[in-house]
MINUKE-683469 format. One line per 8 residues: number of its first residue (from 1); their letters; for each residue x, y, z of C-alpha. Coordinates in steps of 0.25 Angstrom, whole numbers, plus 5000, padded with zeros to 4 digits. Layout:
N
NUM> a> X:Y:Z ~ ...
end
This chain:
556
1> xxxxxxxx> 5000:5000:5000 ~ 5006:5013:4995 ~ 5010:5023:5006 ~ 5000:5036:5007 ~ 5012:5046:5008 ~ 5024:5047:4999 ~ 5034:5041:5011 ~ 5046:5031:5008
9> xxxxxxxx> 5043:5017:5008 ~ 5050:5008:5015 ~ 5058:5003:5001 ~ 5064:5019:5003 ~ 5056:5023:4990 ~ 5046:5034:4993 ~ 5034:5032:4989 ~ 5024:5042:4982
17> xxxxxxxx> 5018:5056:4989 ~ 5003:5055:4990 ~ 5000:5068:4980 ~ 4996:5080:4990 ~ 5006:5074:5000 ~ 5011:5089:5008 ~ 5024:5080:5010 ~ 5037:5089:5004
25> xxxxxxxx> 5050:5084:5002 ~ 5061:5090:5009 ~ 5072:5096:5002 ~ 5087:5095:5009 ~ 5095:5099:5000 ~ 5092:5115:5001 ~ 5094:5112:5015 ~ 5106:5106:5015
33> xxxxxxxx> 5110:5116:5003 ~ 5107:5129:5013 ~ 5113:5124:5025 ~ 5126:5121:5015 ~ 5125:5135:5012 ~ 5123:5140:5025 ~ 5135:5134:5031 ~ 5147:5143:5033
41> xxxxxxxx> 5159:5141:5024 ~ 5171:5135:5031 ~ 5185:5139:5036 ~ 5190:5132:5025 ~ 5181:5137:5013 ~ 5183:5150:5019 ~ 5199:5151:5018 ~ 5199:5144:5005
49> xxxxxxxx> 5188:5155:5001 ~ 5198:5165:5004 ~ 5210:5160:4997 ~ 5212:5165:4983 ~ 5210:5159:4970 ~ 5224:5157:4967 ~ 5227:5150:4979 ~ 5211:5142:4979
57> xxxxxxxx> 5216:5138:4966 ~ 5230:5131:4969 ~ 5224:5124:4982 ~ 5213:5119:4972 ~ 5222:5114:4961 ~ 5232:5108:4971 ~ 5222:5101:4979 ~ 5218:5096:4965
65> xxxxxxxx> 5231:5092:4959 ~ 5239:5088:4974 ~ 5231:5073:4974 ~ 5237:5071:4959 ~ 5251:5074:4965 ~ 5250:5065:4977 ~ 5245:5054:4969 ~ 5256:5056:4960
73> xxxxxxxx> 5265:5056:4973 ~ 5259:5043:4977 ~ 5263:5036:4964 ~ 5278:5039:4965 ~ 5277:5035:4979 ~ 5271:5022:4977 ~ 5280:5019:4967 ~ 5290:5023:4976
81> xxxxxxxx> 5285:5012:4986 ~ 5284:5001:4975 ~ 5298:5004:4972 ~ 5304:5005:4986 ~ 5293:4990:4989 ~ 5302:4985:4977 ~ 5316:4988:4982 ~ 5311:4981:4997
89> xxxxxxxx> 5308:4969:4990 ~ 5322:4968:4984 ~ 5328:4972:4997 ~ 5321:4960:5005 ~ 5327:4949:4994 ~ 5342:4956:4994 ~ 5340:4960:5009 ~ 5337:4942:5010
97> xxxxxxxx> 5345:4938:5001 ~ 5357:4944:5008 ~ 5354:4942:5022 ~ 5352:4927:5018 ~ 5364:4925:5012 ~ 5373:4933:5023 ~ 5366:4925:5035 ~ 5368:4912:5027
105> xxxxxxxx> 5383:4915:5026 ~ 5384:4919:5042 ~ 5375:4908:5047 ~ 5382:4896:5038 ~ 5396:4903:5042 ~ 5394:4905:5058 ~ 5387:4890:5058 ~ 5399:4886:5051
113> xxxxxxxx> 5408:4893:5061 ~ 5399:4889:5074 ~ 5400:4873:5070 ~ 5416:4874:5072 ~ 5416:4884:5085 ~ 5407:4872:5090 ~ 5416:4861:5086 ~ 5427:4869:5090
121> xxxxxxxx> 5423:4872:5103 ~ 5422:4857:5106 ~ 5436:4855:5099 ~ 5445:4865:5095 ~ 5452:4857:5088 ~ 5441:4853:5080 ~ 5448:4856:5064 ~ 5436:4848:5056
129> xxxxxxxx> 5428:4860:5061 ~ 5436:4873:5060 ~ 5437:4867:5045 ~ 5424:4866:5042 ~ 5423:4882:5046 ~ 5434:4884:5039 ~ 5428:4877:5027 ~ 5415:4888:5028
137> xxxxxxxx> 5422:4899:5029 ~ 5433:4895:5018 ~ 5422:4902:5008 ~ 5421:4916:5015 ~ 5435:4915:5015 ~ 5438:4922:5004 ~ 5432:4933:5009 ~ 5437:4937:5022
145> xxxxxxxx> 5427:4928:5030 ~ 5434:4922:5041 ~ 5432:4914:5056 ~ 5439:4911:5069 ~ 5435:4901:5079 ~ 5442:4904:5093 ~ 5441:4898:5107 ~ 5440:4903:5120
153> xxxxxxxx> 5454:4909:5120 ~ 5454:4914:5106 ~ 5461:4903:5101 ~ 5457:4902:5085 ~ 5452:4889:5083 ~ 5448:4890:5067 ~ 5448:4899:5059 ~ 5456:4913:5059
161> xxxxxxxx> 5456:4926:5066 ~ 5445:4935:5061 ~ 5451:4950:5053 ~ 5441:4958:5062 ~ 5441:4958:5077 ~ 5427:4958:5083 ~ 5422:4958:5098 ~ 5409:4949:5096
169> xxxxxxxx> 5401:4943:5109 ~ 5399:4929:5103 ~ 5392:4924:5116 ~ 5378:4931:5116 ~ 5374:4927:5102 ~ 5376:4913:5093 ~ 5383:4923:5084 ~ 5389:4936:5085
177> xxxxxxxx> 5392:4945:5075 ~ 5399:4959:5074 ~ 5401:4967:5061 ~ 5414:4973:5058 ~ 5412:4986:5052 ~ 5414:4989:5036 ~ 5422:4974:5038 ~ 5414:4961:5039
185> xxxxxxxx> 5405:4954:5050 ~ 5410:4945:5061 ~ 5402:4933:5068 ~ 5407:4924:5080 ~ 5400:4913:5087 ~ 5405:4906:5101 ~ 5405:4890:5102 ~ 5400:4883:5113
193> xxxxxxxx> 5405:4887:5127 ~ 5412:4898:5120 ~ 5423:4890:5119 ~ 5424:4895:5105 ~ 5420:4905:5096 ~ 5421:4910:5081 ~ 5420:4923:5073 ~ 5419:4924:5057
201> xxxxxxxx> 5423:4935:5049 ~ 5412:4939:5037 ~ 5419:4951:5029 ~ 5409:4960:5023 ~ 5412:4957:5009 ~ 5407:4945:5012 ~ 5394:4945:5018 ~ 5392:4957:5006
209> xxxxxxxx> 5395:4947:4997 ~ 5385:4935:5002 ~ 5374:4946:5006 ~ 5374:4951:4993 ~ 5361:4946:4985 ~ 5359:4940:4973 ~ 5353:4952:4965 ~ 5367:4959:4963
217> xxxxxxxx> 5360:4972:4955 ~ 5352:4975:4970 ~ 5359:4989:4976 ~ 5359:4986:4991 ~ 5366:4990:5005 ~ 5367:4979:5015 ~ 5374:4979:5027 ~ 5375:4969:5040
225> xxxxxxxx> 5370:4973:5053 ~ 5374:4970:5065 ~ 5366:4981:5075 ~ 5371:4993:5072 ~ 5384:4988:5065 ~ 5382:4987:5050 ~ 5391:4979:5040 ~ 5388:4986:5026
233> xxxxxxxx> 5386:4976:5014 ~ 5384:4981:5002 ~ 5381:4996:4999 ~ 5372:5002:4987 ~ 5384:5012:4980 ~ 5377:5023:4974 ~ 5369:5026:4986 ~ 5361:5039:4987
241> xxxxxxxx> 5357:5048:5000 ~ 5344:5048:4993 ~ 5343:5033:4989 ~ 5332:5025:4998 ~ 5335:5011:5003 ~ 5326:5001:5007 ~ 5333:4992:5019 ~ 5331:4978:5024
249> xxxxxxxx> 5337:4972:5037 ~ 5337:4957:5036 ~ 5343:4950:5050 ~ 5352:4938:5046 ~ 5350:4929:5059 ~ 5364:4929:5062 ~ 5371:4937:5075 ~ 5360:4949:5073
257> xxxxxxxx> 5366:4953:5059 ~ 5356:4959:5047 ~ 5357:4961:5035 ~ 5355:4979:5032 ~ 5350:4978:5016 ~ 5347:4991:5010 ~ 5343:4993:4995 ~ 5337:5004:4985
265> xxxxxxxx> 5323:5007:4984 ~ 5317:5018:4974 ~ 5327:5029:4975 ~ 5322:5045:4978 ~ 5327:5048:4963 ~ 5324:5062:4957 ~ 5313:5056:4949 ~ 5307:5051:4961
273> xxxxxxxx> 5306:5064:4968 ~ 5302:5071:4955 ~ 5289:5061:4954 ~ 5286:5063:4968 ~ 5287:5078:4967 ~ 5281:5080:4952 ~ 5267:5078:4957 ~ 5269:5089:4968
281> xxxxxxxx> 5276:5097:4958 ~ 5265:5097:4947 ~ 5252:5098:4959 ~ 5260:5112:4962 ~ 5264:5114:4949 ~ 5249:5112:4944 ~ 5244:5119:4955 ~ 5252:5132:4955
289> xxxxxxxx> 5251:5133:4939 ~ 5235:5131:4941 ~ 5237:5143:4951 ~ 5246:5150:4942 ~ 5237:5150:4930 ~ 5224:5154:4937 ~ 5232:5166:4943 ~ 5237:5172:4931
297> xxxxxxxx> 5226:5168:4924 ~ 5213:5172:4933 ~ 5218:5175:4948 ~ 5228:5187:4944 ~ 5221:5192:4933 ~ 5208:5195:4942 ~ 5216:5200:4952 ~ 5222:5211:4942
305> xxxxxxxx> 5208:5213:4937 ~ 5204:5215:4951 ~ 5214:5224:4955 ~ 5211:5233:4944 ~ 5196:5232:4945 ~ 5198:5236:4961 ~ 5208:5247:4955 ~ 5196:5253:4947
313> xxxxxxxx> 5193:5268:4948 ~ 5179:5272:4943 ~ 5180:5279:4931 ~ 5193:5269:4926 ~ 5195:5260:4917 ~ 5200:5245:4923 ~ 5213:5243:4918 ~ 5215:5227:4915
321> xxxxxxxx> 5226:5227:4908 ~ 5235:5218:4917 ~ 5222:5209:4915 ~ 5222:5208:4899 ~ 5235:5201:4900 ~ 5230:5190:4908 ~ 5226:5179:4900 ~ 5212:5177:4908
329> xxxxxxxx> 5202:5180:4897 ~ 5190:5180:4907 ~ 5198:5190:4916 ~ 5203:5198:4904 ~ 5187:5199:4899 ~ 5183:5201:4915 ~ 5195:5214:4915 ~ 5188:5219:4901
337> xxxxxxxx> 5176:5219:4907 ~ 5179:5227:4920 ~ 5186:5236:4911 ~ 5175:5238:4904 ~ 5165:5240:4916 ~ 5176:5251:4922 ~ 5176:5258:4908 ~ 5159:5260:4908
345> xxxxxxxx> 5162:5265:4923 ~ 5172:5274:4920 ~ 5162:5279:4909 ~ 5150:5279:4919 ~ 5161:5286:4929 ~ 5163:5296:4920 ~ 5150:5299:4916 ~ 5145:5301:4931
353> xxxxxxxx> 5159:5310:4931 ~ 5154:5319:4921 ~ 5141:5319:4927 ~ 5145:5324:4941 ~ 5152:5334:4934 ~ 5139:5340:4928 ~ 5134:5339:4940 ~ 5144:5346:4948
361> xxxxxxxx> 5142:5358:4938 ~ 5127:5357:4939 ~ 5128:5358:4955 ~ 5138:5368:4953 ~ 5130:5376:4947 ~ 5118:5374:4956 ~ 5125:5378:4966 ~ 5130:5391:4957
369> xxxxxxxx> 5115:5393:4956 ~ 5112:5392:4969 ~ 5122:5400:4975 ~ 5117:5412:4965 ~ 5103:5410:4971 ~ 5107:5411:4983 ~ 5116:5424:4979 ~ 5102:5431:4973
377> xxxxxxxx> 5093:5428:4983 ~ 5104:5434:4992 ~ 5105:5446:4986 ~ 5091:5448:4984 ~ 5088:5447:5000 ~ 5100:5456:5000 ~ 5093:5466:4990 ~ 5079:5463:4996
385> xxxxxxxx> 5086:5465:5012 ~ 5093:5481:5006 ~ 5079:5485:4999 ~ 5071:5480:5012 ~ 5064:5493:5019 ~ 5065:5487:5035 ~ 5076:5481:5044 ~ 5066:5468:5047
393> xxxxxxxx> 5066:5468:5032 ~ 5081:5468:5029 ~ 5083:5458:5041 ~ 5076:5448:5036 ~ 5083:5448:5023 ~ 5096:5448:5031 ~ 5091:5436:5039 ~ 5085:5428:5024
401> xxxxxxxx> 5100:5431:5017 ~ 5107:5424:5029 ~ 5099:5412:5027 ~ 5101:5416:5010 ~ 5116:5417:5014 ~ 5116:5404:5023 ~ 5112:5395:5012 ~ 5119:5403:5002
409> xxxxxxxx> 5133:5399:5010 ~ 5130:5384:5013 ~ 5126:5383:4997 ~ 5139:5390:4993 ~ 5147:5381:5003 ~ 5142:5370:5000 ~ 5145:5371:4985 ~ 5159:5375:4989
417> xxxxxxxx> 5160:5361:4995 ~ 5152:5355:4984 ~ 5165:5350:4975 ~ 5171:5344:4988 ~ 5158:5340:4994 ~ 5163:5339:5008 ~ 5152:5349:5015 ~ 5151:5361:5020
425> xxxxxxxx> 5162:5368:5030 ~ 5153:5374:5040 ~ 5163:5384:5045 ~ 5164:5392:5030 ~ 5149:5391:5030 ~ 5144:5397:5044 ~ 5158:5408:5042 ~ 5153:5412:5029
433> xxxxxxxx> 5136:5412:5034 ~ 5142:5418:5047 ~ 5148:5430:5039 ~ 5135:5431:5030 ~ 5126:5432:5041 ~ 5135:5444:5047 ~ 5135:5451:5035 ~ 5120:5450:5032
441> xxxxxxxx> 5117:5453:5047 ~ 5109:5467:5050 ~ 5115:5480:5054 ~ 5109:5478:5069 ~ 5119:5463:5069 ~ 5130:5470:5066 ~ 5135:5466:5080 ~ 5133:5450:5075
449> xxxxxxxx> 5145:5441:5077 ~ 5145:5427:5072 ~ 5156:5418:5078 ~ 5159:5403:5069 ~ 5166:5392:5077 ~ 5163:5383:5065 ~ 5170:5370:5063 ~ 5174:5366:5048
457> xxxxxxxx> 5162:5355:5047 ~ 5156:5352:5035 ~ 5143:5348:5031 ~ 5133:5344:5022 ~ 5124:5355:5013 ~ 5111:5353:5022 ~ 5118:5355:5034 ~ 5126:5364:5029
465> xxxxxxxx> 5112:5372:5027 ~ 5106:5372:5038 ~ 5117:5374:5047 ~ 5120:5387:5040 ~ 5103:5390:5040 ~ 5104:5387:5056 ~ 5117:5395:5059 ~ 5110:5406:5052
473> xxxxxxxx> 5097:5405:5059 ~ 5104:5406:5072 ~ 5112:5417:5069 ~ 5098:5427:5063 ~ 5092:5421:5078 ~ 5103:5426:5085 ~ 5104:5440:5076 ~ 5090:5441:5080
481> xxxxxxxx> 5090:5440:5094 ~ 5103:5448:5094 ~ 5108:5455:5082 ~ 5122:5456:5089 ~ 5122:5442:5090 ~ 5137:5436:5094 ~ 5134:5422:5088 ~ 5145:5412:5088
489> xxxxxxxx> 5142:5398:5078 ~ 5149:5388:5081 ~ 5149:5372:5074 ~ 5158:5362:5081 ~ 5157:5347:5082 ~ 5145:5341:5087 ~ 5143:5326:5094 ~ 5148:5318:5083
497> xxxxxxxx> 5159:5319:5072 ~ 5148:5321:5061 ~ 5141:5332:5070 ~ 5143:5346:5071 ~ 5137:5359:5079 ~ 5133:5372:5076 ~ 5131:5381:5089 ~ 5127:5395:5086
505> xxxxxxxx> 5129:5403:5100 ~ 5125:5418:5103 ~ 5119:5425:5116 ~ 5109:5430:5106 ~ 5104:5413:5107 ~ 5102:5414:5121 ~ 5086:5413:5125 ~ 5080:5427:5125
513> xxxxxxxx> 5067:5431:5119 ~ 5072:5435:5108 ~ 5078:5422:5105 ~ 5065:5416:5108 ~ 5056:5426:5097 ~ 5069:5423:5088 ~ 5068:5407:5089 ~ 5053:5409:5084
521> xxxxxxxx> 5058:5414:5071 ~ 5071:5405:5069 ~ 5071:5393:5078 ~ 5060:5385:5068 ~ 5071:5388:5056 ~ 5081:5383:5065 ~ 5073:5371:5070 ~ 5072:5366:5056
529> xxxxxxxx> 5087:5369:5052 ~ 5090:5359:5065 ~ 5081:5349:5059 ~ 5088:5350:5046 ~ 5103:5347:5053 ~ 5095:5337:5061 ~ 5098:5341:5072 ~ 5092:5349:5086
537> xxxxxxxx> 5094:5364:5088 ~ 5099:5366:5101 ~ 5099:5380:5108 ~ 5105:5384:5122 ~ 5099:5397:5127 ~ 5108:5399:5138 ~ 5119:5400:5129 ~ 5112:5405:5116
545> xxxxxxxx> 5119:5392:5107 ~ 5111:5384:5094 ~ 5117:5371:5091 ~ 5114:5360:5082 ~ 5122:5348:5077 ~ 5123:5345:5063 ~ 5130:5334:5054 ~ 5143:5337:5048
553> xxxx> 5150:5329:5036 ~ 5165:5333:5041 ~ 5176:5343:5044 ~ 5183:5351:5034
end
């Protein structure tokens, strides 16, 4: 019976969704996709990040290339071994064969030798004997092989006195052995009771000749060895420093003498050191001309193309010259390209370049208009102020062309500054508004004195406008409450380095009914000039002082 819901059976095959089933299948792999991204690089992504692409492409192209080397490595090497497993397995026959031989000879001979010291122990006069050890060392004969059997007293019994006179202890040992140096080997055994004892004499020719194997074109050392004593055998002639040998010690059984056999293996040759250096040389040789390529072909050229391109001056032209000559043809097109976006901004550059100048001459002569403006309505209050037919009259054309004058000298400040654009000095502006109000002041202020302590700030236009409109307000409130006003106007810094403060101080300030009637005609003009600086217009009638803060754009 079919399932009523799209599960998985118990054969693992999932069987069919019934049709409106609000089952939905989950998908993982946006979840496993957006915690991957989420997860922060490492230390190590991070510093290879950082590297260059000179040096990102060598560490690329060596980790490529270095397993090709060491494989090639591994192959000399190993042949190396197969060579050196080679020169063992002759070792081990030459190294038997030889110590075979030599302990035969010694054995048979001291055998030889202990059947007489035996018979002559129990007869000295036993000749049969001594003949027979006569007889087998009669063949070594020839060769400076010789033996002596003595008795207690040192009496020679058989034989003859040996060449070489050796201390042995003959006691502790069946046989005793001793090496003479660069000379030959002696051996010496003790009868029973010690009654008797014998030595032989095996000269080093000797025991070369019968150790010597039966492949006479094998190069070999050999040397017997007693301890720390060692009787040299045969030696390899032409024997290098730098030659390697593979050595084989072989005991012979006899008095704790062995058998030292040395031979060739693969000698370090100059072409074995060229094949194990050759793939090291061509990993770095592949490497650093990969880097080398890419450098000169891509690396530097974008670094001379980046250099010029961070050298650019608007209203230049890119030189890349030094990046023409670069065989790159994507770099070269790239530099064309930037050449040709810094020609179209040199041409837009110039274009804005002509238009400011236009513009400069239209404000210019703006501000030429302006200033005549100003200069005719000034002289028609001043016309207007000569024909007026009362003194109220002729005041207050007086007090309108101060204000006319105010304006007059922020606007032909201002455009003074206008080719510099660094603002207005305060202290030319209030000296020359200062000297203007004197002159236009009535013939009943001729007593007025204005006093400027006035630090070189500058500002912008707007506050350069109403600070002068304020400065004069409170000066026509003083005149009017004392035409002989002593006024002193003073702008210092304020709280902050962007802050300044105007004080204007007289004793015609100080609170008095005609201050108070005045402020009903100036004080509105002056609340709304404060508002303008943004700032509150403080006034001390003890002292008689107006101060305000405004901003300021610097010090000349």
């Amino acid at each position: 019976m079919a399932s009523p819901t799209g599960s998985v059976s118990k054969s693992g095959t999932p069987s069919p969704a019934v049709p409106g089933s609000t089952e939905t299948p989950t998908d993982t792999s946006s979840i496993d996709a957006d915690a991957t991204a989420a997860r922060p690089p490492s230390q190590i992504a991070t510093a290879i990040g950082r590297l260059p692409t000179g040096a990102k492409l060598f560490l690329i192209l060596s980790a490529a290339l270095l397993p090709l080397a060491l494989i090639a490595i591994f192959a000399t090497l190993q042949t190396t071994r197969v060579a050196d497993a080679e020169a063992r397995a002759r070792l081990r026959v030459a190294a038997a064969e030889s110590a075979r031989s030599i302990a035969i000879e010694l054995i048979g001979d001291m055998t030889a030798l202990r059947v007489a010291v035996n018979a002559l122990g129990f007869d000295p006069a036993d000749a049969p004997s001594c003949a027979r050890a006569q007889g087998v060392f009669a063949q070594q004969a020839s060769s400076g092989t010789r033996f002596v059997i003595t008795d207690r007293a040192g009496r020679v019994l058989c034989g003859r006195a040996l060449p070489e006179a050796v201390a042995l202890d003959s006691t502790s040992n069946p046989v005793a052995a001793a090496i003479v140096p660069n000379r030959g080997l002696v051996l010496a055994i003790t009868g029973p009771g010690g009654e008797t004892s014998a030595r032989a004499y095996f000269p080093q020719p000797f025991i070369e000749r019968i150790g010597r194997p039966s492949n006479q074109t094998l190069e070999f050392n050999s040397a017997l060895m007693l301890g720390q004593d060692a009787l040299l055998l045969e030696s390899i002639d032409d024997e290098a420093p730098l030659d390697r040998l593979e050595t084989m010690r072989t005991d012979l059984g006899v008095a704790g003498l062995a058998l030292r056999t040395s031979i060739r293996s693969a000698p370090i040759t100059s072409s074995l050191i060229i094949a194990l250096l050759l793939p090291l040389l061509m990993w770095a040789a592949a490497a650093g001309i990969g880097w080398f390529v890419v450098d000169r072909l891509l690396i530097r050229p974008l670094r001379q193309l980046r250099a010029a391109v961070a050298a650019f001056t608007p209203g230049e032209v890119i030189d890349t010259g030094t990046v023409r000559t670069m065989p790159a043809q994507e770099i070269r097109e790239l530099g064309d390209t930037f050449q040709v976006i810094s020609r179209t901004v040199a041409a837009h550059e110039a274009g804005l370049a002509a238009g400011l100048v236009r513009q400069t001459k239209l404000t210019r002569e703006v501000h030429h208009r302006v200033k005549n403006n100003l200069q005719v309505i000034s002289s028609l209050i001043n016309f207007h102020a000569r024909s007026a037919r009362s003194a109220d009259a002729t005041e207050a054309y007086s007090s309108i062309q101060r204000r006319v004058d105010a304006l007059a000298v922020v606007h032909r400040n201002h455009f003074a500054e206008l080719e510099e654009n660094r603002g207005l000095n305060m202290r030319t502006m209030l000296g020359e508004l200062s000297a203007n109000i004197r002159a236009t002041a009535p013939d009943r202020s001729h007593g007025l004195g204005i006093t400027l302590d006035v630090a070189p700030f500058l500002v912008n236009q707007d506050v350069a406008v109403a600070v002068a409109f304020l400065a004069t307000e409170t000066i026509e409130l003083a005149m009017t409450c004392d035409p002989s006003a002593q006024i002193r106007v003073s702008i210092q810094p304020g709280a902050t380095p962007d802050r300044a403060v105007l004080r204007v101080v007289s004793r015609a300030l100080i609170e008095s009914d005609a201050l108070r009637e005045a402020a009903t005609r100036y004080g509105r003009v002056m609340e709304g000039l404060s508002r303008q600086l943004r700032s509150a217009l403080h006034h001390d009638p003890l002292v008689g002082a107006y101060e305000i803060a405004f901003a300021v754009i610097g010090r000349d």
